[in-house]
Backbone as JSON Lines, residues from 0, in Angstrom:
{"i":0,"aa":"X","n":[85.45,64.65,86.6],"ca":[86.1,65.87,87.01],"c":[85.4,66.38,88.26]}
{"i":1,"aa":"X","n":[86.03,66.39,89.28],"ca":[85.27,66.93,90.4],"c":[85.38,68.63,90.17]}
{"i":2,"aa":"X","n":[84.81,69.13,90.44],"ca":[84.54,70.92,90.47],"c":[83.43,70.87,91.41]}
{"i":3,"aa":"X","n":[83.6,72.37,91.78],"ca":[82.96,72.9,92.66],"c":[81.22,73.11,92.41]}
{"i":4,"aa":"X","n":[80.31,72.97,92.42],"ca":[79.15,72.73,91.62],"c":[78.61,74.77,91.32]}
{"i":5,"aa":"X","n":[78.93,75.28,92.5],"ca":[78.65,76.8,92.71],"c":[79.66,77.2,91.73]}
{"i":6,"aa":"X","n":[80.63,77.14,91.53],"ca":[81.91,78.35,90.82],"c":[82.29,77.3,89.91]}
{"i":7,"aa":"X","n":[81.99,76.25,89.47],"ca":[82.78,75.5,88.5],"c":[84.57,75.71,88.59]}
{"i":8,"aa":"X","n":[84.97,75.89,90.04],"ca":[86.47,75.08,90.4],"c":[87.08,74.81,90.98]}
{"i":9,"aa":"X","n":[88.4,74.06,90.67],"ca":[88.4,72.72,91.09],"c":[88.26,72.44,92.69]}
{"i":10,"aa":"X","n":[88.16,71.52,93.0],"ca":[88.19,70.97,94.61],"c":[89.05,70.78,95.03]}
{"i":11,"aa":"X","n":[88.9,71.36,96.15],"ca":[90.41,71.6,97.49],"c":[91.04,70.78,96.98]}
{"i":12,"aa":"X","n":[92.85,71.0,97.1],"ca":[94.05,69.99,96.94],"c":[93.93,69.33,95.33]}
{"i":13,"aa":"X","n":[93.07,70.55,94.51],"ca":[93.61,70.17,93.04],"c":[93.43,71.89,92.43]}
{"i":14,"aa":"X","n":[94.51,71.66,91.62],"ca":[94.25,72.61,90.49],"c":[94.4,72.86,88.76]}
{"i":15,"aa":"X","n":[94.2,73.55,88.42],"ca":[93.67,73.56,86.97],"c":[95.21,73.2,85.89]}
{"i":16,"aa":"X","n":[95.6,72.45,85.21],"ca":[96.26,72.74,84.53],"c":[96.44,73.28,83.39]}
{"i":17,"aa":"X","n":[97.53,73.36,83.17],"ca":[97.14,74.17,81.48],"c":[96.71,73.89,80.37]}
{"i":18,"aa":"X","n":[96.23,72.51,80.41],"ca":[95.36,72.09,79.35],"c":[93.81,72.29,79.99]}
{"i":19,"aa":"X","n":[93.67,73.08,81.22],"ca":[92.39,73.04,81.48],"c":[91.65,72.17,82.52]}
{"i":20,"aa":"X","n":[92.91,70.61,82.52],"ca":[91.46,69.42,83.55],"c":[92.65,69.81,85.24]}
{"i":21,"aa":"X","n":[91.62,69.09,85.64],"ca":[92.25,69.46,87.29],"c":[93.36,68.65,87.64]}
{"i":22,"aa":"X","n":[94.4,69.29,88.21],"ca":[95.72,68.55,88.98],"c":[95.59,68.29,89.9]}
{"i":23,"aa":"X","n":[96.35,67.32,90.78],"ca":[96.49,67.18,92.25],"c":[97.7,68.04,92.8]}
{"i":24,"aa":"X","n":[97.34,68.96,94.2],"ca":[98.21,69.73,94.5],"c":[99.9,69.37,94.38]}
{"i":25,"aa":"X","n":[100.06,67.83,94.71],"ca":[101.39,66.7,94.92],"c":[102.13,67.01,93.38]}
{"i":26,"aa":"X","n":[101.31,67.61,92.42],"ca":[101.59,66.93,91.18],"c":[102.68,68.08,90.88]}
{"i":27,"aa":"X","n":[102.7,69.19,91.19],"ca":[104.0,70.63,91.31],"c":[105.27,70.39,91.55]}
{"i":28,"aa":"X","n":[104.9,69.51,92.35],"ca":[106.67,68.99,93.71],"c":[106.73,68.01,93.08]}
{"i":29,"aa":"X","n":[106.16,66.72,92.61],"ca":[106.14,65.61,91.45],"c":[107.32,66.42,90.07]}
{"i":30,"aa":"X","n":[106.59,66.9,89.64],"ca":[107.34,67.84,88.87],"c":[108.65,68.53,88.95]}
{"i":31,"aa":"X","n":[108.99,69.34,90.21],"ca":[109.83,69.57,90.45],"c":[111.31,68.55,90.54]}
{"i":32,"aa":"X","n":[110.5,67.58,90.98],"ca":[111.43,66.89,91.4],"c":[111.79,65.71,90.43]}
{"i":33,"aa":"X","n":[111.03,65.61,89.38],"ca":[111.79,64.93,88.04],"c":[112.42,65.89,87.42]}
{"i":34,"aa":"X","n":[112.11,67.71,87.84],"ca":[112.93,68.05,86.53],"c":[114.2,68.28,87.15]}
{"i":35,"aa":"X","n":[114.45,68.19,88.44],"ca":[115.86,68.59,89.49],"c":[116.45,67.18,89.16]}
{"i":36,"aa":"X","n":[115.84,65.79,89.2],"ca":[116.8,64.51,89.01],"c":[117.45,64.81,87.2]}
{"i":37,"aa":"X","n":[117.09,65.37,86.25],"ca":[116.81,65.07,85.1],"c":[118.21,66.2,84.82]}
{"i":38,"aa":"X","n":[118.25,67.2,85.3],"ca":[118.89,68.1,85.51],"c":[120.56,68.05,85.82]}
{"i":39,"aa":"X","n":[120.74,67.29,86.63],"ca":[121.47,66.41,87.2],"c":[122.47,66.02,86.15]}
{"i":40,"aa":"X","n":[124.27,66.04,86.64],"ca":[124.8,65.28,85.71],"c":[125.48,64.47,86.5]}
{"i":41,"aa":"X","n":[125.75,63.12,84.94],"ca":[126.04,62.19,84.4],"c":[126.79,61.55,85.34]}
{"i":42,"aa":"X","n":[126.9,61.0,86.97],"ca":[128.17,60.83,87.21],"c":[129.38,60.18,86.5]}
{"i":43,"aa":"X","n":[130.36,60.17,86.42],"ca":[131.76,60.11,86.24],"c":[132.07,58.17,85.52]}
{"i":44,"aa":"X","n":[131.29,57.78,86.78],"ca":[131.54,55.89,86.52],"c":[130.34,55.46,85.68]}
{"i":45,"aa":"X","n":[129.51,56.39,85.71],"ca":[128.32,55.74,84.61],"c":[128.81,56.27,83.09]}
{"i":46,"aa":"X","n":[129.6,57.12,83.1],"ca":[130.17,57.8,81.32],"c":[130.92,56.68,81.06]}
{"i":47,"aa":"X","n":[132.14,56.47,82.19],"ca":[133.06,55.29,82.0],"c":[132.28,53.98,81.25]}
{"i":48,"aa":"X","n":[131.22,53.67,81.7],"ca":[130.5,52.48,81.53],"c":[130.1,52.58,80.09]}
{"i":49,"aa":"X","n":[129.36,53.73,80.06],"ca":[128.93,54.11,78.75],"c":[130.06,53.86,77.62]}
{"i":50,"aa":"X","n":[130.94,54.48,77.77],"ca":[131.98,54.38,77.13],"c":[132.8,53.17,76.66]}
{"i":51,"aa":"X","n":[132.96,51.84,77.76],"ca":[132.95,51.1,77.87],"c":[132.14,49.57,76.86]}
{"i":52,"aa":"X","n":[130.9,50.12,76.88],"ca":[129.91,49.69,76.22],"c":[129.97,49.78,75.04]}
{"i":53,"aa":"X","n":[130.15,50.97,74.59],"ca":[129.84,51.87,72.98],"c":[131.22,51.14,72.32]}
{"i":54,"aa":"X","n":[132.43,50.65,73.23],"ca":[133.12,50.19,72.9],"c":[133.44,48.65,72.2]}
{"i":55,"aa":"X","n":[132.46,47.95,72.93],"ca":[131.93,46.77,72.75],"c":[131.42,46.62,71.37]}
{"i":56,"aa":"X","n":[130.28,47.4,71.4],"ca":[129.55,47.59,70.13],"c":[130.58,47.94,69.09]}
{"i":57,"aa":"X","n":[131.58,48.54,69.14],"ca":[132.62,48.39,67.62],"c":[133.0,47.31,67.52]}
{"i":58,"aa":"X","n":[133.48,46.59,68.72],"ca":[133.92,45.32,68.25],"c":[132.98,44.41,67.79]}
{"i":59,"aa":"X","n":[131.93,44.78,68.32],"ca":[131.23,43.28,67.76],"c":[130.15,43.61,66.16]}
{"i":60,"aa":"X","n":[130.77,45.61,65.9],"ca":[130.46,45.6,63.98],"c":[131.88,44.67,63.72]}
{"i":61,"aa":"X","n":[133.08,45.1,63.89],"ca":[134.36,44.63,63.12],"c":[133.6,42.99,63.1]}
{"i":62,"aa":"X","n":[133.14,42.06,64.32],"ca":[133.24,40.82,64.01],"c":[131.81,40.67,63.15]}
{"i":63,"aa":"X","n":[131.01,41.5,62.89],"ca":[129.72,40.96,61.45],"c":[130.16,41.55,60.24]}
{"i":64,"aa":"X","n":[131.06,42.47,60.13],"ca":[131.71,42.94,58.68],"c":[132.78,41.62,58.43]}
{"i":65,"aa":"X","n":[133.35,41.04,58.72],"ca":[134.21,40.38,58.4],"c":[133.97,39.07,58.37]}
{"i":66,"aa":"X","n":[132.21,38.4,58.7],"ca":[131.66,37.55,58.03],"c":[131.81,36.24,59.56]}
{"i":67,"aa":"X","n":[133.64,36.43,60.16],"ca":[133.79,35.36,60.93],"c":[132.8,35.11,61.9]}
{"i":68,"aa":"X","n":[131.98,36.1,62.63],"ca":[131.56,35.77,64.06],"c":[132.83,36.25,65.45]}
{"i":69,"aa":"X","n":[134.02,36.22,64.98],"ca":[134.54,36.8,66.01],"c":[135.46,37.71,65.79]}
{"i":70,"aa":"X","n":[136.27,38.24,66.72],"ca":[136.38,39.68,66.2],"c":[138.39,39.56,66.24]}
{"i":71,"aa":"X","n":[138.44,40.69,65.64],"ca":[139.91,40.77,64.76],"c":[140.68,40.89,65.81]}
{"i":72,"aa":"X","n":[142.42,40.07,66.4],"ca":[143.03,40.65,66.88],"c":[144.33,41.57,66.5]}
């Protein structure tokens, strides 16, 4: 932990977090900026996909319930 040896804190371009050990100044805007991507919605063609997918996955319970391996038309 670097600290200041006179005042016990922290050294230029870090600060304290709330558990107490020292941050890097970068680490705020780091932050910010996963919680602004995270924030963010879903575009439109990635739901499609999703959707798409989740779709798949029924078909391929119908084809292990029914023992064949492939799926019902």
């Amino acid at each position: 932990m670097s600290t200041d040896a006179s005042s016990g804190d922290p050294s230029p371009g870090q600060r304290e977090s709330a558990s107490g050990s020292p941050r890097p100044d970068w680490a705020d805007g780091l932050r910010q900026l996963y919680d602004s991507v995270v924030d963010e919605p879903l575009p439109d063609a990635f739901k499609d996909l999703l959707d798409q997918l989740d779709g798949d996955e029924t078909d391929l319970g119908e084809c292990e319930a029914d023992g064949s391996g492939e799926a019902q038309t």
